[in-house]
N, C-alpha and C positions, 0 to 999 in steps of 0.2 A: 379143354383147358382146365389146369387143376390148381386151386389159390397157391401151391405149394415151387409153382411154376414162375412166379410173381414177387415181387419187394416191390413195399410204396416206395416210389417216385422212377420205375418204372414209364420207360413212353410205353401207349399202348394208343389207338384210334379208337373214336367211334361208329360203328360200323356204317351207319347212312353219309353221313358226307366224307369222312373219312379223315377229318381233321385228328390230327396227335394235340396229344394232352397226357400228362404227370398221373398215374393210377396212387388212389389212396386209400384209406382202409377200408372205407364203403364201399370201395370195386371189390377189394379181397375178400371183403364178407359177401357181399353176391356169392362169387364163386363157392362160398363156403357153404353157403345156404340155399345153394343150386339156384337163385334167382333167377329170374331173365337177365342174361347178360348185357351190360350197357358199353362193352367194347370189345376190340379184338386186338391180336398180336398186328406189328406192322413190318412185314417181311424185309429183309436187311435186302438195301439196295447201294449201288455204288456215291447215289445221293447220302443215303444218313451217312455211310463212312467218312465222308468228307467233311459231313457238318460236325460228327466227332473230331474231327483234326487229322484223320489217314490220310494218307498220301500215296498215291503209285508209287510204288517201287518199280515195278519191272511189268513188261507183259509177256504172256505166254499163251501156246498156242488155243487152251481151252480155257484156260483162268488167269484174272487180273491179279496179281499181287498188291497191299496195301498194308504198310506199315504208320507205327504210331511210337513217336519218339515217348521213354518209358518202361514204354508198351511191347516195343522189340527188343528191349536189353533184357529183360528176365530171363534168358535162356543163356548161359555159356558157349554156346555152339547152335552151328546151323542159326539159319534164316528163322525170324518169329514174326507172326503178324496173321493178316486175310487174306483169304483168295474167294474171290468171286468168279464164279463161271461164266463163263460169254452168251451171250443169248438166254440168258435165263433159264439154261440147262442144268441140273444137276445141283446138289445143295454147296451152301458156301462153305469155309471150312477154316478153324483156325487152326494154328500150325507153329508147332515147339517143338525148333531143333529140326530132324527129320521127319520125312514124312509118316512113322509109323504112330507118331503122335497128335496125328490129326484126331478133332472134334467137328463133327459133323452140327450145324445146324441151320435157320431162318430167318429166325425175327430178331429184332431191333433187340427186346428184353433178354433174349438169352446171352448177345455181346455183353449188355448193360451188367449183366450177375456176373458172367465168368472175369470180366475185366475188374470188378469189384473183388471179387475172391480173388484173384491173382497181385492186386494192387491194395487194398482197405482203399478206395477212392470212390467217385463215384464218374463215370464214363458221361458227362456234358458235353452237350453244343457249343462252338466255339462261335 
């Protein structure tokens, strides 16, 4: 993990019981100052999608589709939004327009940044 990876307010867990909680400058200085770490990424599951506000769009034979009213009209064309893999195969992926515009990623905080650079927002629980 590299501070550069991260914006406070940021969800991230603490690694022992695994509770989420808001990252703030004291997490980012950790990372900065190579501290022990006092948390970790929390890998994007069909759960967080929801508690952001996605919703199934469709399903398919290897990945769940999941849009976000918003959140899917940035694109003129083609389908926008999530796809989650079935069985916990394979990384998740966002998707603008066609598929040659997928973004490959995992956790909670990389939606949280990319939905903020694509929106000035910040991506909450609903």
């Amino acid at each position: 993990m590299k501070a550069s990876d991260f914006r406070i307010g940021n969800l991230v867990c603490e690694p022992i019981h695994k509770l989420p909680f808001y990252i703030g400058l004291e997490d980012i200085a950790d990372l900065l100052f190579d501290r022990p770490k006092r948390f970790e990424p929390i890998p994007l599951t069909e759960e967080w999608l929801l508690r952001f506000g996605f919703k199934l769009d469709r399903e398919g034979d290897d990945y769940n589709y999941y849009t976000l009213e918003g959140f899917d009209s940035l694109s003129d064309y083609g389908d926008q939004g999530v796809s989650l893999p079935k069985n916990d195969k394979g990384y998740s992926h966002i998707y603008c327009g066609y598929y040659r515009n997928e973004i490959d990623f995992e956790f909670v905080h990389q939606l949280q940044n990319l939905y903020f650079a694509l929106t000035n927002e910040e991506l909450k629980e609903e």
